[in-house]
N, CA, C and O atoms as a printed pandas DataFrame, in Angstrom:
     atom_number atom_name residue_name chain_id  residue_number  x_coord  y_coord  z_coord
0              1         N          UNK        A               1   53.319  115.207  105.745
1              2        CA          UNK        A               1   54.306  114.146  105.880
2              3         C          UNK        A               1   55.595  114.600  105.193
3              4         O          UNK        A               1   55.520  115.207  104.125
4              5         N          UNK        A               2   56.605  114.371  105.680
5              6        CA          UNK        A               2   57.805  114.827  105.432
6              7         C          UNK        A               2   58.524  113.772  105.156
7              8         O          UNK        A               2   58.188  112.849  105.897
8              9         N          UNK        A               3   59.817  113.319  104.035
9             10        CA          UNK        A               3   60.558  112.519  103.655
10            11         C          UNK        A               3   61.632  113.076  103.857
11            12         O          UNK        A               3   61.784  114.293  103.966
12            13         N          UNK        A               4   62.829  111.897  103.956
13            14        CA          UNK        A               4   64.158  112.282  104.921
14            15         C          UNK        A               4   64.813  110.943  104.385
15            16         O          UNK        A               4   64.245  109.851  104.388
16            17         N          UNK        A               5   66.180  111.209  103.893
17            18        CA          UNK        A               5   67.160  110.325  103.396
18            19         C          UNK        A               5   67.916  110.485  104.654
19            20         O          UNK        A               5   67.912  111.600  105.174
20            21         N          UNK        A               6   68.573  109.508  105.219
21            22        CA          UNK        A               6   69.366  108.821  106.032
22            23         C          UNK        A               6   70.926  109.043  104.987
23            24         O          UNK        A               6   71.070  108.675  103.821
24            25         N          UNK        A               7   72.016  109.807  105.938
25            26        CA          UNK        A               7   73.252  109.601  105.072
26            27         C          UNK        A               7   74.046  108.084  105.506
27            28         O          UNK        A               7   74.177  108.103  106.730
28            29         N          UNK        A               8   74.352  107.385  105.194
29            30        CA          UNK        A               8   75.344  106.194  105.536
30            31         C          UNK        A               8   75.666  105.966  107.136
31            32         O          UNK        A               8   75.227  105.063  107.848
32            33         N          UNK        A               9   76.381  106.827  107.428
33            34        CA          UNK        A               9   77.165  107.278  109.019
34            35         C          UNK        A               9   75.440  107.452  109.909
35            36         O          UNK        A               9   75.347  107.156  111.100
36            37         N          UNK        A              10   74.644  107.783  109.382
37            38        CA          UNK        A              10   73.271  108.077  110.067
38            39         C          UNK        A              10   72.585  106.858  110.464
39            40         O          UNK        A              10   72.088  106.582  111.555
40            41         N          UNK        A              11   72.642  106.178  109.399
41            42        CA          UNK        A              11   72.244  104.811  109.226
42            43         C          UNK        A              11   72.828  103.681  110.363
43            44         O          UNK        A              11   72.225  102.958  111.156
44            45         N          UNK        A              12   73.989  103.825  110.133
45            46        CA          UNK        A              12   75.042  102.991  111.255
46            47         C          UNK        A              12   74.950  103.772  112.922
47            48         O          UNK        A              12   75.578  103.392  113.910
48            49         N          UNK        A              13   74.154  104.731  112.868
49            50        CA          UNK        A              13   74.007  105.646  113.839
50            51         C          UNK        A              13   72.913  105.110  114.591
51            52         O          UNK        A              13   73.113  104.649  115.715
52            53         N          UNK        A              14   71.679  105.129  114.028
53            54        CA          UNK        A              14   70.907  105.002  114.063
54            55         C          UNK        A              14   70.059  103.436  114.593
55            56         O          UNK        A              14   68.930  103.312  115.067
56            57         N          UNK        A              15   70.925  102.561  114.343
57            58        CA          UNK        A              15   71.087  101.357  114.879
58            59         C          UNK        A              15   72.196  100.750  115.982
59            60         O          UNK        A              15   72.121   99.771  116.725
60            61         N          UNK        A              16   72.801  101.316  115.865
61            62        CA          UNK        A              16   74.025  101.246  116.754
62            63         C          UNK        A              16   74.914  102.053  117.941
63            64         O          UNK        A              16   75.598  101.543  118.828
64            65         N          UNK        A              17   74.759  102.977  117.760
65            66        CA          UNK        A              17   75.056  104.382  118.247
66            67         C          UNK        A              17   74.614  105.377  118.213
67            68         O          UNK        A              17   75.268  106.325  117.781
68            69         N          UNK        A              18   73.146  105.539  118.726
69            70        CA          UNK        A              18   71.713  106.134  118.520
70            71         C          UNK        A              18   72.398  107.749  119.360
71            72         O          UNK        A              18   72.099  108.805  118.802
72            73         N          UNK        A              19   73.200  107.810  120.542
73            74        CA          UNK        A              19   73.869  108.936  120.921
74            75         C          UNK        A              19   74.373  110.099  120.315
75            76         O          UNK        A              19   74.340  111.313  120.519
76            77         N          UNK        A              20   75.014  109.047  119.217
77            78        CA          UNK        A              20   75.707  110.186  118.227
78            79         C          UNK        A              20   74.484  111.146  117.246
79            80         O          UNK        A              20   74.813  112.039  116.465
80            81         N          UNK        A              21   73.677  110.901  117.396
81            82        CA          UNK        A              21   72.596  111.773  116.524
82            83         C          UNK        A              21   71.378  112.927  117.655
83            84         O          UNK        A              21   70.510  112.651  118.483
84            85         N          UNK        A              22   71.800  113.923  117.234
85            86        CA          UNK        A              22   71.077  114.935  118.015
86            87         C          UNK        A              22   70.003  114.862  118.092
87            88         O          UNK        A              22   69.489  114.477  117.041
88            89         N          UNK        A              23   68.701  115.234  119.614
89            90        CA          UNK        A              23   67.983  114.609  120.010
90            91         C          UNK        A              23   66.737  114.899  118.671
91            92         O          UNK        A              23   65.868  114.090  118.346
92            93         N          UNK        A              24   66.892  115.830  118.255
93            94        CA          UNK        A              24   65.981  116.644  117.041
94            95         C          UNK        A              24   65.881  115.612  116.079
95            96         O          UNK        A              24   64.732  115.218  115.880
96            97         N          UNK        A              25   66.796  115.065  115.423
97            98        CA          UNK        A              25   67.382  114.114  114.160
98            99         C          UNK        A              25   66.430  112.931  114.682
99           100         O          UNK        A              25   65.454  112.520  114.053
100          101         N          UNK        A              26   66.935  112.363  116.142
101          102        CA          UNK        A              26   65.871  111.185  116.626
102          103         C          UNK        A              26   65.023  111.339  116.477
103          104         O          UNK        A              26   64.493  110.562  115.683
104          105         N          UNK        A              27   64.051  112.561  117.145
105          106        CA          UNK        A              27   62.447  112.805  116.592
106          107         C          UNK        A              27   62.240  112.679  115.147
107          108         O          UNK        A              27   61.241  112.022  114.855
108          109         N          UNK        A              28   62.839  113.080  114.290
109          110        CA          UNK        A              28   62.107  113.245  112.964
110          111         C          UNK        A              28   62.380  111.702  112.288
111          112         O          UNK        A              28   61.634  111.284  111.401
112          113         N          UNK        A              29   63.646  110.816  112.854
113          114        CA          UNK        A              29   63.848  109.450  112.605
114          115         C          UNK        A              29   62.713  108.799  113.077
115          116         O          UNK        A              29   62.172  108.147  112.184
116          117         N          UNK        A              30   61.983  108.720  114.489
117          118        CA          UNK        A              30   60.994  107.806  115.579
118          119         C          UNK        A              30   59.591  108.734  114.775
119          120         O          UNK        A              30   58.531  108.172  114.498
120          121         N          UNK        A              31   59.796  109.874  114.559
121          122        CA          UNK        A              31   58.437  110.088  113.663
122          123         C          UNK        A              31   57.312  109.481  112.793
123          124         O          UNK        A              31   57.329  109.437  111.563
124          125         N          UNK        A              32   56.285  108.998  113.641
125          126        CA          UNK        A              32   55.682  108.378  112.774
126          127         C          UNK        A              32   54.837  109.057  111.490
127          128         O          UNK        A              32   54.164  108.408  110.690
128          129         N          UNK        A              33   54.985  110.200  111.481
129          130        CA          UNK        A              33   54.627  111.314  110.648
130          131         C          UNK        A              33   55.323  111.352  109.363
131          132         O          UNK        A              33   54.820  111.533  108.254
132          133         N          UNK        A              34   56.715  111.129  109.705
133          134        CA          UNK        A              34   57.943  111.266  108.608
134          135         C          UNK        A              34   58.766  109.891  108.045
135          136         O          UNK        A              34   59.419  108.965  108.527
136          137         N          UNK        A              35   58.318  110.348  106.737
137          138        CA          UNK        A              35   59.122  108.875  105.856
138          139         C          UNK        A              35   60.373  108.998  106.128
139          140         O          UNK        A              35   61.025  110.040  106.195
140          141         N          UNK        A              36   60.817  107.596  106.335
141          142        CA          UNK        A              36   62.762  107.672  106.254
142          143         C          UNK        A              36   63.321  106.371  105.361
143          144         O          UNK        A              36   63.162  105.153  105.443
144          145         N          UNK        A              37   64.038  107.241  104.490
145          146        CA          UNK        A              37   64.452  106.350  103.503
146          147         C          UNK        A              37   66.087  105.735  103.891
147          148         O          UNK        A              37   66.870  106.242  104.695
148          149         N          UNK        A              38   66.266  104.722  103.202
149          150        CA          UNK        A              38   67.586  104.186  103.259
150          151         C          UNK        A              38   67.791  103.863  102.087
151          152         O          UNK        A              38   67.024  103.064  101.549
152          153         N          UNK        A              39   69.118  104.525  101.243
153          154        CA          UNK        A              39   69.459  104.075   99.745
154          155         C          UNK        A              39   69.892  102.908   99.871
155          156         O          UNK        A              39   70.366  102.661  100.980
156          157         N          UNK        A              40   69.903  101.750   98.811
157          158        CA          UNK        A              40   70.655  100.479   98.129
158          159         C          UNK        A              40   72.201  101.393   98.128
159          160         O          UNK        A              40   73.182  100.650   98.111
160          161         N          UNK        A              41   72.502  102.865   98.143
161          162        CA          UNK        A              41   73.638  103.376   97.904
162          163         C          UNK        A              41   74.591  102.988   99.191
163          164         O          UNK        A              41   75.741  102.549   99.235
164          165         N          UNK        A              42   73.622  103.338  100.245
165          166        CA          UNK        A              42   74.344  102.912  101.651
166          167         C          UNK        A              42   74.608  101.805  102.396
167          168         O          UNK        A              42   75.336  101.434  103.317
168          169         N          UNK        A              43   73.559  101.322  101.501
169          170        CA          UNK        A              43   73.762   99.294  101.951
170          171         C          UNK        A              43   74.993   98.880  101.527
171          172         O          UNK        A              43   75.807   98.294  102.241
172          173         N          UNK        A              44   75.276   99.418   99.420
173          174        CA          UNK        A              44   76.647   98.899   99.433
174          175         C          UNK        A              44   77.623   99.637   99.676
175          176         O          UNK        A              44   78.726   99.147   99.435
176          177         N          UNK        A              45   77.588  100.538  100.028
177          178        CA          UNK        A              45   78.651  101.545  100.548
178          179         C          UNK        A              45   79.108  101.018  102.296
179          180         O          UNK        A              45   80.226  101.233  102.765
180          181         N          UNK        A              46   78.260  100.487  102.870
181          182        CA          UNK        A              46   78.386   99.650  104.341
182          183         C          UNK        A              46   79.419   98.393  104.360
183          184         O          UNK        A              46   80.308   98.009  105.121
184          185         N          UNK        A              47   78.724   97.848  102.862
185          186        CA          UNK        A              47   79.097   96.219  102.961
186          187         C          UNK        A              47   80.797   96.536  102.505
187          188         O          UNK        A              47   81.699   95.914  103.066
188          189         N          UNK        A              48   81.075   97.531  101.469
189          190        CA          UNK        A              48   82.242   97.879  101.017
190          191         C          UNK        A              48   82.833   97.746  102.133
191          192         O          UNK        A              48   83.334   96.669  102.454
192          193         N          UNK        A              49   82.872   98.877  102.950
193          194        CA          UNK        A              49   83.671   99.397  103.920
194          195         C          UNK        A              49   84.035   98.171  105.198
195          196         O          UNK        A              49   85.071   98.161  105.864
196          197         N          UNK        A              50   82.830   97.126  105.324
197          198        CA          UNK        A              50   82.758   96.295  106.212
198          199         C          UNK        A              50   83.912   95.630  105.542
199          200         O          UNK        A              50   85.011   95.743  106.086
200          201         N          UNK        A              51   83.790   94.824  104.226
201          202        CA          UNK        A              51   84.996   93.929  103.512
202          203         C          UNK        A              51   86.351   94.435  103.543
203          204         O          UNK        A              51   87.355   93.727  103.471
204          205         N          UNK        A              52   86.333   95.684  103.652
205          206        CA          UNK        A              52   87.381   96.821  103.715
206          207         C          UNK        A              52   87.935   96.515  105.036
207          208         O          UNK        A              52   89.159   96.387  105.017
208          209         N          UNK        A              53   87.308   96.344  106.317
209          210        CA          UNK        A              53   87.819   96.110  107.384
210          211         C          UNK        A              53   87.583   97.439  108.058
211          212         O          UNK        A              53   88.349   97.492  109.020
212          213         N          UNK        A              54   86.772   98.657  107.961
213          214        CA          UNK        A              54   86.449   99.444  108.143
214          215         C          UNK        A              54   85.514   99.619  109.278
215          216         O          UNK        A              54   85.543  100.672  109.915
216          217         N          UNK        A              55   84.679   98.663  109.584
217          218        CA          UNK        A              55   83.777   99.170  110.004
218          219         C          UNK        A              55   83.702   97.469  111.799
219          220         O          UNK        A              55   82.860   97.153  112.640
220          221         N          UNK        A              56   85.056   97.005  111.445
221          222        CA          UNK        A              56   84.824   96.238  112.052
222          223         C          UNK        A              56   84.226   96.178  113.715
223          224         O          UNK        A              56   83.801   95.212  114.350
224          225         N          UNK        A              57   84.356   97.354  114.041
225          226        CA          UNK        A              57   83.942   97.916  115.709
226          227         C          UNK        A              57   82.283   97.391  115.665
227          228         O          UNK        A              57   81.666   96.953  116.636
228          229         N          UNK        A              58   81.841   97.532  114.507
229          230        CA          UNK        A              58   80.173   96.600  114.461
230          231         C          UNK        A              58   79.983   95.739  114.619
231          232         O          UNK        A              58   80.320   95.114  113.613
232          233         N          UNK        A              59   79.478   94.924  115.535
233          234        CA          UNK        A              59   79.393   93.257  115.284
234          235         C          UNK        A              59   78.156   92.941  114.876
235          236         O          UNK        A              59   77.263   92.567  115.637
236          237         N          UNK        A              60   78.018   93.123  113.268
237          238        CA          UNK        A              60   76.366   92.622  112.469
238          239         C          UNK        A              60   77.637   92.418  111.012
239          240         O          UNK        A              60   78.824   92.696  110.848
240          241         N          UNK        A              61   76.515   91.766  110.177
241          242        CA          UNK        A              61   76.912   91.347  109.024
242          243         C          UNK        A              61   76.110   92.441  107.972
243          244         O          UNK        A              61   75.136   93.000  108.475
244          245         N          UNK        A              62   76.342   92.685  106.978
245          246        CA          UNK        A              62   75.937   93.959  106.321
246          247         C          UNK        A              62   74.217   93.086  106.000
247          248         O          UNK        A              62   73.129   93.490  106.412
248          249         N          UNK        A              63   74.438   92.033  105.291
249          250        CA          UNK        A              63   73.596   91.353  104.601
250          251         C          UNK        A              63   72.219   91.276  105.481
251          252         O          UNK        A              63   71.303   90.749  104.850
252          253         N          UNK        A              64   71.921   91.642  106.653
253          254        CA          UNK        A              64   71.164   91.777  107.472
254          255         C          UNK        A              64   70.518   93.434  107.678
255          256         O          UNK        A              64   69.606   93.830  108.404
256          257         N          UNK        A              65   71.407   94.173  106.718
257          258        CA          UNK        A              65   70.363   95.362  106.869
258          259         C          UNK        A              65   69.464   96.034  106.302
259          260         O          UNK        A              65   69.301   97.194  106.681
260          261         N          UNK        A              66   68.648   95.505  105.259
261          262        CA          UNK        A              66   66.936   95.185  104.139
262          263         C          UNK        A              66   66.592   94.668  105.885
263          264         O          UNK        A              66   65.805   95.545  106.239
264          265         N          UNK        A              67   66.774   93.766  107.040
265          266        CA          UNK        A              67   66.037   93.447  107.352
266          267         C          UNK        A              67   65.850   94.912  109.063
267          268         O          UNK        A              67   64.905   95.573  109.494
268          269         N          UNK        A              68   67.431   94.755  109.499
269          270        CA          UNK        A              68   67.391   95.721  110.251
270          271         C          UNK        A              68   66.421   96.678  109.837
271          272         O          UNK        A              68   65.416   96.871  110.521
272          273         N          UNK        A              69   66.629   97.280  108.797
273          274        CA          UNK        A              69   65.785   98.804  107.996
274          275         C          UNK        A              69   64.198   98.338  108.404
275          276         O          UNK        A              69   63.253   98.924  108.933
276          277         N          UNK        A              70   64.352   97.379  108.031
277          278        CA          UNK        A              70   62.545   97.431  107.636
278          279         C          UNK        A              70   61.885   96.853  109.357
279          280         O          UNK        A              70   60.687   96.609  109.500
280          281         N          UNK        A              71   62.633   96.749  110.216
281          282        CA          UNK        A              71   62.582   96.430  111.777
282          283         C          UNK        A              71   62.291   98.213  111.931
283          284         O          UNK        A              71   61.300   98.356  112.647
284          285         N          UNK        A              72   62.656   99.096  111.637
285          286        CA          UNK        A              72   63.262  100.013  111.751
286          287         C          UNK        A              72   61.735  101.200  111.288
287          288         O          UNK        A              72   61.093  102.058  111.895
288          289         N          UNK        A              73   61.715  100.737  110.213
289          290        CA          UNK        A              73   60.317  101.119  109.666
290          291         C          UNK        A              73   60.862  102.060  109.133
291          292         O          UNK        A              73   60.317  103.159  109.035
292          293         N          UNK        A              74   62.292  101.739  108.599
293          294        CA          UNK        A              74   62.657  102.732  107.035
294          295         C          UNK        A              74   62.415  101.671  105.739
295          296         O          UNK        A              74   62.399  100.447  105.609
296          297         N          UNK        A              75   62.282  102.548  105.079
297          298        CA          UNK        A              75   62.011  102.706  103.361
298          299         C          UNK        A              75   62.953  101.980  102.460
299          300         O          UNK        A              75   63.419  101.633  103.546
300          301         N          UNK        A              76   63.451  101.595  101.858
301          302        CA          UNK        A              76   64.634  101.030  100.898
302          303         C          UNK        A              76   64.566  101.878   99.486
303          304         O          UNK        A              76   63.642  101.553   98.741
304          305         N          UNK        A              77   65.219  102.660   99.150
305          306        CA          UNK        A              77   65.077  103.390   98.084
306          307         C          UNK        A              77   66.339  103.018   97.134
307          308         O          UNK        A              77   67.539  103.272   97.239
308          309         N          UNK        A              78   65.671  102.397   96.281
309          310        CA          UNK        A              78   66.742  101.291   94.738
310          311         C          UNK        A              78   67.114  103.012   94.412
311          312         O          UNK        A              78   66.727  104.150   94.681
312          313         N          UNK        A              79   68.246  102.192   93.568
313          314        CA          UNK        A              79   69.473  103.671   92.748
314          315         C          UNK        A              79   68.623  103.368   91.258
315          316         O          UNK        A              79   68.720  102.313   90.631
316          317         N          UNK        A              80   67.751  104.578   90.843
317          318        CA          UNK        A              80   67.641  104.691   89.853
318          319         C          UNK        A              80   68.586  105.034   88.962
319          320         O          UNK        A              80   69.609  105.565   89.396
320          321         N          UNK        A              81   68.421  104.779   87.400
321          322        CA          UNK        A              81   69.180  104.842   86.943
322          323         C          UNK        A              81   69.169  106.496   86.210
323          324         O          UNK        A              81   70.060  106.832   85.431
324          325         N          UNK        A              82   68.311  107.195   86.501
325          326        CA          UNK        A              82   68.076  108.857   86.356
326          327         C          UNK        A              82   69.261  109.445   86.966
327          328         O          UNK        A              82   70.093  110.191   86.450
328          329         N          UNK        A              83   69.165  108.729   88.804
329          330        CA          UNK        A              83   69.988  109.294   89.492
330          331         C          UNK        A              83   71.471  108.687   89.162
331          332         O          UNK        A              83   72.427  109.450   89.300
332          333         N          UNK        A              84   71.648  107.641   88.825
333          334        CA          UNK        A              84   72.890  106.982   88.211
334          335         C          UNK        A              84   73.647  107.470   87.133
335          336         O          UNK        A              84   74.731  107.087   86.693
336          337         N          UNK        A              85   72.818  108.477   86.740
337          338        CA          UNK        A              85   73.279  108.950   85.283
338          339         C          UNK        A              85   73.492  109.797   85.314
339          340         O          UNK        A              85   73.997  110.255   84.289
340          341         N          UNK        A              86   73.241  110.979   86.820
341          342        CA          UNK        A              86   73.377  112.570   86.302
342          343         C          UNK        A              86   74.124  112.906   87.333
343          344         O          UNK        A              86   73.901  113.971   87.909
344          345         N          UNK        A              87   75.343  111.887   87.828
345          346        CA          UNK        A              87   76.516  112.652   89.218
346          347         C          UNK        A              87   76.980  113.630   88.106
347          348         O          UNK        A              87   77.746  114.347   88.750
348          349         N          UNK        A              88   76.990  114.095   86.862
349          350        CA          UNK        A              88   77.783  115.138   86.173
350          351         C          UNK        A              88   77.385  116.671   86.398
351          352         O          UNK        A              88   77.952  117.747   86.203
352          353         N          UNK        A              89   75.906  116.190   86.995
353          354        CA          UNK        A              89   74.677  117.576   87.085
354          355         C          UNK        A              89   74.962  118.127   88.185
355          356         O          UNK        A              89   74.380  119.161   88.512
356          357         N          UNK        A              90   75.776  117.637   88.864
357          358        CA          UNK        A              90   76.491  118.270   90.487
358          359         C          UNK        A              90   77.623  119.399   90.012
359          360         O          UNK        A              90   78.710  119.164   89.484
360          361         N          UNK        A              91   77.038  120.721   90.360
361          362        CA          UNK        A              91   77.707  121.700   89.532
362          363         C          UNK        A              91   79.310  121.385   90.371
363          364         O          UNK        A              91   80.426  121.183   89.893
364          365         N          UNK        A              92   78.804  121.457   91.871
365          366        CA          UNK        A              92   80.286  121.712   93.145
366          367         C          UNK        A              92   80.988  120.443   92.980
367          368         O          UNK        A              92   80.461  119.332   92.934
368          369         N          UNK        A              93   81.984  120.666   92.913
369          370        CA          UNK        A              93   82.974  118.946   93.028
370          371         C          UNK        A              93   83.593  119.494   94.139
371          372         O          UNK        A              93   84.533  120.210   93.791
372          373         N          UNK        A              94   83.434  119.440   95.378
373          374        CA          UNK        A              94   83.814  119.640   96.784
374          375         C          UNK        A              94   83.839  118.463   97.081
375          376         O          UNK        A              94   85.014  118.108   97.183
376          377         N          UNK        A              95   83.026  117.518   97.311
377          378        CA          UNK        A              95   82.471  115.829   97.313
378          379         C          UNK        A              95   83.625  115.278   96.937
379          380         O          UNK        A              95   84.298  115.909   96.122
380          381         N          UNK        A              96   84.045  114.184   97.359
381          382        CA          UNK        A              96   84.749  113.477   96.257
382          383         C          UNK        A              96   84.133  112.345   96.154
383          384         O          UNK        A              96   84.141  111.730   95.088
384          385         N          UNK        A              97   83.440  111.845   97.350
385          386        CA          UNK        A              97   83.040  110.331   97.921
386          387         C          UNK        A              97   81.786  110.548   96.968
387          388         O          UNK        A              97   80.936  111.433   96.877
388          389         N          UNK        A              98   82.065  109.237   96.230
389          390        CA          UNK        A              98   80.897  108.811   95.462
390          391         C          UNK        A              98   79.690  108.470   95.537
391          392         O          UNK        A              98   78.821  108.597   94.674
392          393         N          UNK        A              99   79.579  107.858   96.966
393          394        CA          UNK        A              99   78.635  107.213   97.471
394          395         C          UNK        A              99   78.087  108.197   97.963
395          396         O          UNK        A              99   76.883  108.112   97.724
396          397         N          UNK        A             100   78.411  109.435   98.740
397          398        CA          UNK        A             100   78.174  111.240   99.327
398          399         C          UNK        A             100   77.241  111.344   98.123
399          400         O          UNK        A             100   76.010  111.359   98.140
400          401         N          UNK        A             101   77.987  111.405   97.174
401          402        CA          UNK        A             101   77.406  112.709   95.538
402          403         C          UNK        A             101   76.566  111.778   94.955
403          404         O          UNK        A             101   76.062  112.195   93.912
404          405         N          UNK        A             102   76.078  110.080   95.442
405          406        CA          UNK        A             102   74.793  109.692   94.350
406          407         C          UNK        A             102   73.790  110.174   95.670
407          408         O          UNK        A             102   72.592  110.421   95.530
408          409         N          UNK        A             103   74.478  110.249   96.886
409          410        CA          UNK        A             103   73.404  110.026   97.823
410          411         C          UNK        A             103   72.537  111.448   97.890
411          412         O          UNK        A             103   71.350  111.510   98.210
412          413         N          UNK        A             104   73.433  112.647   97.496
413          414        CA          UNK        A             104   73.026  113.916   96.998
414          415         C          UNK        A             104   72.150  114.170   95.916
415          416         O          UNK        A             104   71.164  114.903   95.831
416          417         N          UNK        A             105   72.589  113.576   95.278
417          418        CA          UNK        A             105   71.418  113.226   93.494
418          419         C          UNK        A             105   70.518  112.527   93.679
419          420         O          UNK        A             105   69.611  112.624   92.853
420          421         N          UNK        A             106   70.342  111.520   94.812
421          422        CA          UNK        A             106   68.706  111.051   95.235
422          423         C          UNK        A             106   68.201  111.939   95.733
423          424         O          UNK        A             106   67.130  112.138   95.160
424          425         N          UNK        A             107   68.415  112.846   96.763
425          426        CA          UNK        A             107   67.474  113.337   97.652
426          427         C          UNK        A             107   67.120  114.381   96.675
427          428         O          UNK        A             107   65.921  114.621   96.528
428          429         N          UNK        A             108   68.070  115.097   95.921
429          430        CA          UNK        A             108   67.385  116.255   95.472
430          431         C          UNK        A             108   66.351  116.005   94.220
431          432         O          UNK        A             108   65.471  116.805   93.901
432          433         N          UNK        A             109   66.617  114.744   93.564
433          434        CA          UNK        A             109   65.977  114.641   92.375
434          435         C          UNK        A             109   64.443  113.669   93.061
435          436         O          UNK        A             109   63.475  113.436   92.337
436          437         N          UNK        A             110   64.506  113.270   94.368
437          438        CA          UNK        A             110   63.519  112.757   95.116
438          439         C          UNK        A             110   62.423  113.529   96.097
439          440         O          UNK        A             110   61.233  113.328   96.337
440          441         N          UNK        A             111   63.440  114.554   96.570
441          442        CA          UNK        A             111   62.359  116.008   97.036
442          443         C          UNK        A             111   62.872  115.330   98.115
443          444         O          UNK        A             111   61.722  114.945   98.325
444          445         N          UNK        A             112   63.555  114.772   99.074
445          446        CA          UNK        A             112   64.180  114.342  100.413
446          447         C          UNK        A             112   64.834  115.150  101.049
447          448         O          UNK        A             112   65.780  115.665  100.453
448          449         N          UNK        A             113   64.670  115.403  101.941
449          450        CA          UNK        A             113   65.894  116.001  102.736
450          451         C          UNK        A             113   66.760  114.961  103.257
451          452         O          UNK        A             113   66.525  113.804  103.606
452          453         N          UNK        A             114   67.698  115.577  103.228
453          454        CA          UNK        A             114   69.537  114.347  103.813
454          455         C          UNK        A             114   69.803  114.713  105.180
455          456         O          UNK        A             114   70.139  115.829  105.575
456          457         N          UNK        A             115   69.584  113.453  106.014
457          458        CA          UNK        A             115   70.357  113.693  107.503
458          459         C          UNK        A             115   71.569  113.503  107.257
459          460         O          UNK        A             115   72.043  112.526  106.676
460          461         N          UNK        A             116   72.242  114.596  107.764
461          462        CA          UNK        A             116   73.790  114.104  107.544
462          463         C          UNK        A             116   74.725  115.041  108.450
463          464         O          UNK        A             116   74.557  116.258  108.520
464          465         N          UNK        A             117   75.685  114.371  109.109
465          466        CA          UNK        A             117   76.388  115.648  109.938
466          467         C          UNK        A             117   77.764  115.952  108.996
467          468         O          UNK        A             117   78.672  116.726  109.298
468          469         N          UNK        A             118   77.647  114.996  107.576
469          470        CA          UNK        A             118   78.855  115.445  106.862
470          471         C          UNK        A             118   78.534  116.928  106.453
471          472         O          UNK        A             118   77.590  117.255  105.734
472          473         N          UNK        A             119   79.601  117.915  107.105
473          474        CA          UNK        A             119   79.414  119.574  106.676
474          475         C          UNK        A             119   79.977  119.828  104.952
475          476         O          UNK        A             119   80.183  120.873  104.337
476          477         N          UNK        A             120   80.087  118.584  104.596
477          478        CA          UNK        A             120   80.353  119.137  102.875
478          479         C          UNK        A             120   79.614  119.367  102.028
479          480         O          UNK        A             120   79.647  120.088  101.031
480          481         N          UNK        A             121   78.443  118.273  102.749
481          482        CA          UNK        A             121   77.021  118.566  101.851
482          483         C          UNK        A             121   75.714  119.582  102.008
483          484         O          UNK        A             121   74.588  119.656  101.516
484          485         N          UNK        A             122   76.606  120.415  103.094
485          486        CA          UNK        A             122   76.012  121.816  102.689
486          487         C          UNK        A             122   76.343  122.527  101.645
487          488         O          UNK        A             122   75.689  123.570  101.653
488          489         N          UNK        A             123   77.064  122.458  100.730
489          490        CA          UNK        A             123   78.452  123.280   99.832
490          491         C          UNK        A             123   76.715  122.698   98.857
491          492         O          UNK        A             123   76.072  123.718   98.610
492          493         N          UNK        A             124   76.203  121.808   98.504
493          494        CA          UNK        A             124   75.163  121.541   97.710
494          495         C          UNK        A             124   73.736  121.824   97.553
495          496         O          UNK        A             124   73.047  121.305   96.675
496          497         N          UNK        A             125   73.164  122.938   98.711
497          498        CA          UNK        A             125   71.952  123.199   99.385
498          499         C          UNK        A             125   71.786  124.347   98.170
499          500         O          UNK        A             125   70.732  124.970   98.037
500          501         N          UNK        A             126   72.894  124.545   97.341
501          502        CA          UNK        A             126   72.985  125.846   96.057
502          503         C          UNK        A             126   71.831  125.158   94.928
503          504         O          UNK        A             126   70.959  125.759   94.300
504          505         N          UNK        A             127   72.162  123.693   94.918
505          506        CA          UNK        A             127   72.208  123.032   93.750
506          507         C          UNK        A             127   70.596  122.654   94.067
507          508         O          UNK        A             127   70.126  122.073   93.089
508          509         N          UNK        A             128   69.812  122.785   94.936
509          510        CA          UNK        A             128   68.381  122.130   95.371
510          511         C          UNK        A             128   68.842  121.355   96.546
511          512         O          UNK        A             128   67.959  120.963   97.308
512          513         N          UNK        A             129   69.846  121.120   96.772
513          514        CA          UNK        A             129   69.584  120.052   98.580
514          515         C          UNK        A             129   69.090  120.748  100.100
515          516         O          UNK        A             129   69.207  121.765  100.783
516          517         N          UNK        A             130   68.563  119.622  100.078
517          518        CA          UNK        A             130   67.727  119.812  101.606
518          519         C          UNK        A             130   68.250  119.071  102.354
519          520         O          UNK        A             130   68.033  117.860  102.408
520          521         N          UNK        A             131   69.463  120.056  103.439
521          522        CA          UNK        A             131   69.722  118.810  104.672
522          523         C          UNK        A             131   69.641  119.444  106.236
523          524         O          UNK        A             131   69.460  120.601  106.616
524          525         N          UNK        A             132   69.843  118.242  106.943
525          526        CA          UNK        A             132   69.418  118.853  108.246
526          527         C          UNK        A             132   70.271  117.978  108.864
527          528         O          UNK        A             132   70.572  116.842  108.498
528          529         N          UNK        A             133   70.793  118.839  110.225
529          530        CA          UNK        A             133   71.379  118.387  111.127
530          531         C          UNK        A             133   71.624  119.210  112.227
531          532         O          UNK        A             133   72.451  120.116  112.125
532          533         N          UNK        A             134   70.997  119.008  113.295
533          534        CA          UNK        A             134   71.343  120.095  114.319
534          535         C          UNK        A             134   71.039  119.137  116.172
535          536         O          UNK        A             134   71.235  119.748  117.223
């Protein structure tokens, strides 16, 4: 069994715009073999961006996605406070996005691999990250 963090943009992908994710990424998402997690990081990093006016092309309310997820038969993974405490342990400051660099410090300090088509968080695969996207 294999575990797999969902990046933010994956997440909103993944429910909404299932196209944008390569057919490979879908299998290991519809996998009933493979855990898929969703951080509390990306829930409020969603709701931000939604209040922000960001994300308005969605028509859902953020507060509905603990339930979407778990329709979904992903995971909810709370921000420890291990991982809350050590964005300093990120040797690369390439990242700037905060919500990117805790979501980096879960997977690696969780043994996850990160779906993500952001190409910055390869610059971190030095540091222990595991990501995939193809």
């Amino acid at each position: 069994m294999k575990k797999y963090l969902l990046d933010s943009h994956v997440l909103l992908w993944s429910v909404f715009e299932v196209g944008k994710i390569p057919k490979q990424v879908q299998d290991i998402i519809k996998s009933p073999e493979n855990v898929v997690f969703v951080s509390s990081v990306s829930l409020w990093e969603i709701s931000l961006k939604y209040r922000l006016g960001k994300l308005d092309f969605f028509n859902f309310d953020p507060v509905n996605l603990p339930q979407i997820c778990s329709q979904m038969q992903y995971e909810l993974l709370p921000l420890e406070s291990v991982a809350a405490s050590s964005d300093h342990m990120l040797k690369s400051n390439v990242h700037k996005d905060p919500f990117d660099r805790m979501l980096i410090r879960q997977a690696i300090q969780q043994g996850l691999t990160l779906l993500s088509a952001d190409a910055l968080v390869e610059q971190y695969t030095v540091e222990g990250l595991q990501v995939f996207w193809e």
